[in-house]
Structures are given as structure tokens and as C-alpha cells.
C-alpha positions in Angstrom: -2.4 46.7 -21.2 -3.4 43.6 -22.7 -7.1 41.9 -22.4 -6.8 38.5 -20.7 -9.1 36.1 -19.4 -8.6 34.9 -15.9 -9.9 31.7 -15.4 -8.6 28.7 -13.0 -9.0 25.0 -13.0 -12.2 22.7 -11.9 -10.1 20.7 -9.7 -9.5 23.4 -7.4 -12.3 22.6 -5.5 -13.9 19.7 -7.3 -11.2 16.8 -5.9 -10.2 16.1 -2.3 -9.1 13.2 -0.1 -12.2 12.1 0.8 -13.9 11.8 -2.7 -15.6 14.7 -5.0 -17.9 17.6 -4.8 -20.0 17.6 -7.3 -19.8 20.6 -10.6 -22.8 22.4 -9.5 -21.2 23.2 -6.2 -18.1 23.8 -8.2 -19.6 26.2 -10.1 -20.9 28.3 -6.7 -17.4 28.3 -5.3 -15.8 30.1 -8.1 -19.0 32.9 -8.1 -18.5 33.0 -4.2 -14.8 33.6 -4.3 -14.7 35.7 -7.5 -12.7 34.1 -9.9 -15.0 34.7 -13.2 -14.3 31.5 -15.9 -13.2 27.8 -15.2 -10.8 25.6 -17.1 -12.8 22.4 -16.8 -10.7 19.5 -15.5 -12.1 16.2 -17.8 -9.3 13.5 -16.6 -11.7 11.9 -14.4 -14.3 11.0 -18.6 -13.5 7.9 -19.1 -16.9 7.4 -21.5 -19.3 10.1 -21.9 -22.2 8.3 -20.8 -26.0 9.4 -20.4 -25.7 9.9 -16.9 -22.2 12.2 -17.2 -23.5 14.6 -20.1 -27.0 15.4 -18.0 -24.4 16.6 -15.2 -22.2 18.2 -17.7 -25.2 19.9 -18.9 -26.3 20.8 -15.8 -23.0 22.4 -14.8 -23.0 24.3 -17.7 -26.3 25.8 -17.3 -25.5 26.6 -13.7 -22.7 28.2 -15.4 -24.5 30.1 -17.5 -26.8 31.9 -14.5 -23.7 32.7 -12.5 -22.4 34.3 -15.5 -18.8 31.9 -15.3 -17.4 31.8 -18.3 -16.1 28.4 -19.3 -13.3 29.1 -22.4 -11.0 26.0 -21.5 -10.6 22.8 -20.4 -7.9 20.7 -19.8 -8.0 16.7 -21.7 -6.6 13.6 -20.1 -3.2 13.5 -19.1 -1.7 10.8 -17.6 0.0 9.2 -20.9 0.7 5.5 -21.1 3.9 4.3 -22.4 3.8 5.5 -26.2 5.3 1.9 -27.1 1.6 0.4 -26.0 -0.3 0.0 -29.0 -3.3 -1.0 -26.8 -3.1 1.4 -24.2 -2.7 3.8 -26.9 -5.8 3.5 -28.5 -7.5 3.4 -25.6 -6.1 7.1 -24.0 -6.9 8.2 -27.9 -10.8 7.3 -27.0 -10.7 9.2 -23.8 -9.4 12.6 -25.5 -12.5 12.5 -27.9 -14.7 12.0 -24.9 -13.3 14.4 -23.2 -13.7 16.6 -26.5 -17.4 15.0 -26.3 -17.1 16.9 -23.6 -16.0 20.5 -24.3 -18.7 20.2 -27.1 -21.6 19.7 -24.4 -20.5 22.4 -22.4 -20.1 25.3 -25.4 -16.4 24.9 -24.4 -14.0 25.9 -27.2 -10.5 25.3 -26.7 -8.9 22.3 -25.2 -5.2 21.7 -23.4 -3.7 18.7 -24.4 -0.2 17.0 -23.2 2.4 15.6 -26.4 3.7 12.1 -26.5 6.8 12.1 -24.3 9.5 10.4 -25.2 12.8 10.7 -23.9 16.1 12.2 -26.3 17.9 8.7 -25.8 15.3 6.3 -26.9 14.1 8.4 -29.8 14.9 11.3 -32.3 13.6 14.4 -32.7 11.9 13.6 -36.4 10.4 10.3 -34.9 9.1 12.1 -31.9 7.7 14.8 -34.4 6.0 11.6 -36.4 4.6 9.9 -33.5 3.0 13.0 -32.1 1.5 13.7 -35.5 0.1 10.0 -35.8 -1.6 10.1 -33.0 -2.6 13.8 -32.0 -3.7 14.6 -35.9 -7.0 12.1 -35.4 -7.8 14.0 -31.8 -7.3 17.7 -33.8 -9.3 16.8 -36.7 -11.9 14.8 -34.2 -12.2 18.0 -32.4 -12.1 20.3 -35.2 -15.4 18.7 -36.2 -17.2 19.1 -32.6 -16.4 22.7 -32.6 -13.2 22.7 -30.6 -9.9 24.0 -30.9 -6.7 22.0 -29.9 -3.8 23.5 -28.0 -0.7 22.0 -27.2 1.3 22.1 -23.8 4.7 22.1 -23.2 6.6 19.1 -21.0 8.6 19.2 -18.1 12.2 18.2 -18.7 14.0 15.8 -16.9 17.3 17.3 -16.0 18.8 14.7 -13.8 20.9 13.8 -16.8 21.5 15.7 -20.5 20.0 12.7 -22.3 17.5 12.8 -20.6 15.9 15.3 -21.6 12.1 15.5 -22.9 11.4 16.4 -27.0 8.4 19.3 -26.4 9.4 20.9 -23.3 10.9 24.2 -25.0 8.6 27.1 -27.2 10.7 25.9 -30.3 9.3 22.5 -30.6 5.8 22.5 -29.0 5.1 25.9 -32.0 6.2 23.8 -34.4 4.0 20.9 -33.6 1.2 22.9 -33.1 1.7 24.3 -36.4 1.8 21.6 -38.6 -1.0 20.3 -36.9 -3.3 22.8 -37.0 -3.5 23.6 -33.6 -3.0 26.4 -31.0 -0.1 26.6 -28.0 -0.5 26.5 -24.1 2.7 27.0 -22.3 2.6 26.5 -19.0 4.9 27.9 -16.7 5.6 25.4 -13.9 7.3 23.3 -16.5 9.4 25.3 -18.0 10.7 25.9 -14.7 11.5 22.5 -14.0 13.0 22.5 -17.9 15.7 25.7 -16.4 14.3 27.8 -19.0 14.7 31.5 -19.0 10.7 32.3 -19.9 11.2 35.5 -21.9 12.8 33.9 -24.0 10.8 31.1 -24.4 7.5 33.8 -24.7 8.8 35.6 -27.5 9.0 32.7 -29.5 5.7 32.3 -29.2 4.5 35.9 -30.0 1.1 35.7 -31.8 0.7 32.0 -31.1 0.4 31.7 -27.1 -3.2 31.5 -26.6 -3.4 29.7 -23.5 -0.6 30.5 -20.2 -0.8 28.2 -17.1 0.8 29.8 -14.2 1.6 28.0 -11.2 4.9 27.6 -8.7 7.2 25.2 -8.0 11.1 24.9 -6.5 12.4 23.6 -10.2 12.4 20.3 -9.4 9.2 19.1 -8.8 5.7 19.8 -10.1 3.8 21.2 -6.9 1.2 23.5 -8.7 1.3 25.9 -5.8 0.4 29.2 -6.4 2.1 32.3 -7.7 5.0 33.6 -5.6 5.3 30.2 -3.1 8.0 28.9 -5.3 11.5 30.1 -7.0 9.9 31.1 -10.7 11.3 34.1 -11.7 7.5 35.8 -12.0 9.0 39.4 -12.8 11.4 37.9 -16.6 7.8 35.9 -17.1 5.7 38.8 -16.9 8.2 40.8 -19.4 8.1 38.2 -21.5 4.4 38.5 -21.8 4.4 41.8 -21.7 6.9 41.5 -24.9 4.7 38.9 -26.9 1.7 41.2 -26.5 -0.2 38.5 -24.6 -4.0 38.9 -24.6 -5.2 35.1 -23.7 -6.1 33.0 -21.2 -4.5 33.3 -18.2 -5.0 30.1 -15.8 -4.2 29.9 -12.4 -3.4 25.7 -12.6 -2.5 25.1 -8.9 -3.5 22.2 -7.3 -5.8 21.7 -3.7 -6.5 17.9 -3.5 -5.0 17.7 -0.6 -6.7 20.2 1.4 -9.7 18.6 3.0 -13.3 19.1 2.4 -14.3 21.8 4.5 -15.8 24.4 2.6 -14.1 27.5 4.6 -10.8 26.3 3.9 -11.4 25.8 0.2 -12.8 29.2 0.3 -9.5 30.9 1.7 -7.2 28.8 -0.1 -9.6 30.2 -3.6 -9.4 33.5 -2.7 -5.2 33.6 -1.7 -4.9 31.9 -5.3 -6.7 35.1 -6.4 -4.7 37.4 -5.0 -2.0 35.9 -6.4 -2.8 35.7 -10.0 -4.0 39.6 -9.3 -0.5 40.7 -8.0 0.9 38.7 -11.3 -1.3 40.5 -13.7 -0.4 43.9 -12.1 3.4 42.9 -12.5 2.6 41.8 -16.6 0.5 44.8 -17.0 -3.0 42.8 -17.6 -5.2 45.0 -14.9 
């Protein structure tokens, strides 16, 4: 049985349709419903301004008396088009607050996403080159503030074979991670969507998988629902983790936006999720 930490994402109850709650009350509904550590969700850090890092700070403090560990959070994400130059440098600025950030909060490892660029407008070498150009400033950036880097694997796009996304298999996001310094996430919605048989995929990254999202989908798109709604195959995941000795985080990244504000049904939906990421961990041999 391998040591894990089981820890699930901010936006589980921080988001819904009507607006946001705020982190303290965050931080009480994952005491209240059990789950013990929180990937913090920082795409909404634009700037880190005065009025942000006093409620960061006070999240984390309220973190600290509940005893809710916070070992991850997850960067910005939503990626402009690689060929902007502008946009570029712009996104680049909100990674390093959002490292700003993980700093604040005592938070030491952070998820980000590679460029993605598709196998018919690029090669794999100038994929490899871009990604280095512009994630080596945001490891080296972070490395300074105390923070560790890890990089996630892509969904594929599978409508068509030249389609397909450089950094969606074990192969290439290890060997970016590697010559930058930096640790691996893989997240297993994705390589769902990418077709991927995940044992495989795992025992490539034996020793270097410090970070495993798990979430559900039907292989075509990216629903984050939780474990066991969807068609992954949970049992060849959890021997492949059970084969690359997996001791890390384990994050429960499902999605509840949509679920309205009402505390009682947050609370339910927080505690099925739970169940779910137990029943996993029983099948991998983590509890």
C-alpha cells in the first residue's frame, strides 16, 4: 500500500452559475464534508493585487486551523493561440501571479498545461522548442518563489490522425518535464479522450508521476465527472499505479459549476465525489 494524498480542487465549491463563494467558506466545505487538502484553483489571478493576497492569506490561515492541507494548485489554463506573441506574454504574466500565488499560500507544487500545437502545423522538435521558450522562464520564475512546476498531459484530438496533440502521451510530457526541470501530472480524463491504455502510459512514468488527476468522461469529451460515471477503465488505471509504485497526490478534478448555490446540494455532490475517489483507492491499494 502506497501513501497518497487525497486532495480535490477549489472550484468544487468555489464557482457556480450565479457568481462565487468566497475561499473562506471554501475552506469550511471541504472540513465539513471530509476531504483533507485542496488543489487551489488560480485561473480566475489575473494580477495579484493588495486586495487578492489579504484574501489568499486569509484562506490560508483558515486553512491552517481546519488543519486542510493545501500541496497543489492548478495555474491558468485556457492557452491563447501560441502564434500570438501578445497574448503570449500576457498568459506568461498570469502564470507567475498565479505562482505569486502558491508562494503566499505555503503552496509547493503547481499543475501547468503545455503549448498545444497540433501534429499538422508543427513538428515534434519545434513543439519541444516552443514549450521550452516559454515554460523555462515560468519554471525558473517559480523555482525562485519556492515552487515546483509539474507538467500535464493534453487531450488528443482524435477526429482525425493528424490531428493529433504533441504532449498528450507519458512519452513526451516526461521528457519535457525533464529537460526542464520540472515534475509530471497526468491526468486521467485526458488520456481517455487520447484512447490510451493508462498502464501503460503509468509505467512510463514510474518515479516521476507526482501528481494524478482523476476524473470521468465518455472519451470524447472532457466532463470532469467523477470516478465511475464515465467509460474509463478505473480497474487497468489502478494496476498501473499500483505498478509505478504511486505514492503522490491523488486529485479528484471533477467539475460542479453547474450545480447551483445551495449549500446542501454542494454538500452531497462533495461527499459522492468522496466516495468515489475512496472506492478508487481501495481498487489501487492506497487505503
Amino acid at each position: 500500500m502506497q501513501k497518497v494524498t487525497l486532495c480535490a480542487p477549489s472550484r468544487i465549491y468555489f464557482d457556480h452559475p450565479a457568481g462565487r463563494f468566497s475561499y473562506s467558506s471554501m475552506v469550511d466545505y471541504f472540513d465539513k464534508i471530509g476531504i483533507g487538502s485542496i488543489d487551489m484553483s488560480f485561473e480566475h489571478i489575473k494580477t495579484l493585487d493588495s486586495g487578492t493576497r489579504a484574501v489568499l492569506y486569509a484562506a490560508a490561515r483558515r486553512a491552517k486551523e481546519k488543519k486542510i492541507g493545501l500541496p497543489v494548485c492548478h495555474l491558468s489554463f485556457y492557452m491563447p493561440d501560441p502564434r500570438n506573441a501578445e497574448k503570449m506574454t500576457e498568459y506568461q504574466k498570469e502564470l507567475f501571479s498565479g505562482i505569486d500565488a502558491a508562494a503566499l499560500m505555503g503552496i509547493s507544487r503547481a499543475v501547468v498545461h503545455p503549448i498545444a500545437i497540433y501534429q499538422k502545423e508543427i513538428r515534434y522538435g519545434d513543439w519541444v522548442r516552443a514549450n521550452m521558450a516559454f515554460l523555462a522562464p515560468v519554471v525558473e520564475y517559480a523555482r525562485g518563489k519556492g515552487v515546483r512546476i509539474l507538467i500535464e498531459n493534453m487531450k488528443s484530438d482524435r477526429e482525425a490522425p493528424d490531428n493529433h496533440l504533441y504532449g498528450s502521451c507519458a512519452l513526451n510530457i516526461s521528457s519535457l518535464a525533464e529537460k526542464l526541470g520540472a515534475g509530471v501530472c497526468w491526468d486521467v480524463g485526458h488520456a481517455n479522450i487520447s484512447g490510451f491504455k493508462q498502464s501503460e502510459q503509468l509505467e512510463i512514468l514510474k518515479g516521476k508521476l507526482e501528481v494524478l488527476h482523476i476524473h470521468d468522461n465518455d472519451g470524447l469529451r472532457d466532463a470532469h465527472l467523477p470516478p465511475f460515471d464515465g467509460n474509463v477503465d478505473w480497474e487497468d488505471v489502478a494496476f498501473g499505479l499500483r505498478c509505478c509504485g504511486f505514492s503522490g497526490i491523488l486529485d479528484i478534478e471533477v467539475t460542479a459549476w453547474a450545480l447551483d448555490g445551495d449549500a446542501r446540494v454542494r454538500e452531497d455532490f462533495g461527499r459522492k465525489v468522496l466516495g468515489r475517489a475512496r472506492r478508487f483507492m481501495e481498487l489501487a491499494d492506497l487505503i
